[in-house]
C-alpha positions, 0 to 999 in steps of 0.5 A: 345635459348630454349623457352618451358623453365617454368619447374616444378621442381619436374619432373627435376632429382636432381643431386647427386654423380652418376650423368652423365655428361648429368645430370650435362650439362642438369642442368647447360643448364636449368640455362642458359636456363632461365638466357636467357628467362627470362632476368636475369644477368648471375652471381654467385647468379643468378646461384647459386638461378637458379640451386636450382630451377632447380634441385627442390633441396630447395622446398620453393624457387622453390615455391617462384621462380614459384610465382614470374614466375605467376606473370611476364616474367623477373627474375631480378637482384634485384629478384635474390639478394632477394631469394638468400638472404632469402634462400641462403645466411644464409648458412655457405658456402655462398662464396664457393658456390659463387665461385663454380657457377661462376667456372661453369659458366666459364666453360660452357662457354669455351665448348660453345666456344670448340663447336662454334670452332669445327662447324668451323672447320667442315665447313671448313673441308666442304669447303677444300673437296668441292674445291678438289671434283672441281678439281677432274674432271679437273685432267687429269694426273696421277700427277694432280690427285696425287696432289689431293690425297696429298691434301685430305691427308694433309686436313683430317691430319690436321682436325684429329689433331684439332679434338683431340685437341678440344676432349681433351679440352672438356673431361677436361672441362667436367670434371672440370663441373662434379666436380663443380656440385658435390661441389655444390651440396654438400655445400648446402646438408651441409648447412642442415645437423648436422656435428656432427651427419651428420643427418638434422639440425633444419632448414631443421627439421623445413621446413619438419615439415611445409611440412609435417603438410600441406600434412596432411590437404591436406591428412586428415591424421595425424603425429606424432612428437617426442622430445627428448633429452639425461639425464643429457647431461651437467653433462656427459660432465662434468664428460667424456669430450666434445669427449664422448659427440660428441659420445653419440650424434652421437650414439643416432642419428644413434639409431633414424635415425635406426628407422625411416622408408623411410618417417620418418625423424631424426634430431638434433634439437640443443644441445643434443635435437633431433625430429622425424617426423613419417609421417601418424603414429599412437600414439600408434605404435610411442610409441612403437617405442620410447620404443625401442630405449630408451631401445637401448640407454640404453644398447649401448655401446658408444665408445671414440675416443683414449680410449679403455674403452665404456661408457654405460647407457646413457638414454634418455627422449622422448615427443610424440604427434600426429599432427592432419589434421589441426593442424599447425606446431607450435601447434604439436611441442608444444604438443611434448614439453609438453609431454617432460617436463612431461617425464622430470619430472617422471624421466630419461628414460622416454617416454611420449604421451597424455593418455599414458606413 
């Protein structure tokens, strides 16, 4: 067993579609790894906690599991249970990544089980070469030492044959554990996104905001923060249908998304009312910004499923606040949302900061 186990997951890669099968093993070697110094059960939500901290894939539960790893050596049953409930369990597809990580598990433990085979094997193979070596020097006739060269034949067959088998067992488990780890790793990217419009869901907006509003205080650098969201949304959808509104959605999504620089972050925030995160902007610049893309919405044309027509003039309202270097999350998020009920009420189309709009 590995002992220089305690990680700091930031340095770890994180698994995505390109990932090698090195990645994948290393990832899932690392769960292991810990499961063993650390005295934890193997079972799925053990893995299923484990592998979000190995992989840094969730940041508040890597800060939870190092806390607790401060404070003692075991990460027990109820230690487990515990994180995966807070930080896991609330996600849609609880069973299935339930499933998947004891998919994992019983695989990692059938190329365990290859590997133990083949060194085995390797020593037998060592033992056969060993006694026909002994016997080489003892085979005086050309008959007894043919009877040694049939002998190394017939060994060195045999080996090759389990040797191919053992290799086609591993390359299928170790594809199996490659597609296992991207399943994984897509049900908990799922469990963060919008699948309407494919973009961050409110509680991944809400965990960035929280990060973002304390590296501000740790910078002395501030943010800004938008709110948005589509005029008169309910009555467009009354008046075109529940497809046109999935469109409109998606197509003002893409239009922040478009917008937002490789910091920034586009979310969904619920209904038709989306939020932007402009790490280290200045008001002014973001207002700009939110100028354009509601003068984008505006003109777009959004196009419907199974109809040749395009609807245009979709407009929207926009709150803009700047977070200041101390200020919490929840004090920005309710200046942004009183700059957007002030845009609300000049009228559709708006945009809205303090001291501008």
């Amino acid at each position: 067993m590995i002992a220089t186990l305690r990680h700091t997951p930031d340095t770890l890669p994180g698994l995505t579609g390109n990932s090698t099968f090195r990645d994948v093993c290393q990832a899932a070697i690392r769960v292991f790894n810990l499961m063993g110094q650390h005295r934890t059960a193997p079972y799925p939500n053990a893995y299923a906690v484990l592998f979000a901290y190995t992989t840094g894939s969730h940041e508040a539960l890597v800060a939870e599991v190092e806390g607790l790893l401060m404070l003692k050596d075991q990460l027990s049953a109820y230690d487990m249970d515990m994180l995966y409930q807070e930080y896991l369990a609330a996600d849609a597809a609880t069973f299935e990544t339930q499933g998947i990580s004891q998919s994992i598990g019983n695989e990692i433990g059938t190329v365990l089980e290859i590997i133990e085979k083949s060194l085995k094997q390797n020593g037998d193979f060592t033992t056969s070469l060993d006694t026909f070596a002994e016997k080489v020097p003892g085979a005086a006739s050309s008959g007894g030492l043919t009877a040694v060269v049939d002998g190394l034949i017939t060994e060195n067959r045999r080996m090759a044959e389990l040797t191919r088998e053992l290799n086609n067992v591993l390359a299928a488990s170790q594809s199996l554990i490659t597609r296992l780890n991207d399943q994984l790793e897509e049900v908990q990217a799922q469990a963060s996104r919008d699948p309407v419009t494919a973009l961050p869901n409110r509680r991944a907006f809400e965990k960035r905001l929280e990060d973002i509003a304390g590296l501000a205080a740790r910078k002395n650098e501030g943010f800004c923060l938008v709110l948005a969201d589509i005029d008169n949304f309910r009555q467009f959808v009354d008046t075109y249908g529940p497809q046109a509104g999935d469109a409109v959605l998606k197509d003002f999504g893409a239009l922040l998304s478009a917008s937002a620089g490789d910091a920034d972050m586009a979310a969904r925030y619920g209904g038709d009312e989306f939020a932007l995160i402009l790490p280290g902007k200045q008001l002014m610049p973001a207002y700009n910004q939110m100028v354009a893309v509601k003068h984008a919405l505006r003109t777009a044309p959004h196009a419907i499923d199974g109809s040749d027509k395009a609807i245009t003039g979709v407009t929207a309202s926009f709150g803009l606040a700047r977070g200041e270097p101390g200020m919490t999350a929840r004090e920005v998020m309710d200046l942004a949302g009183l700059q957007l009920a002030e845009a609300r009420k000049s009228g559709p189309n708006r945009v809205k900061a303090p001291g501008i709009g």
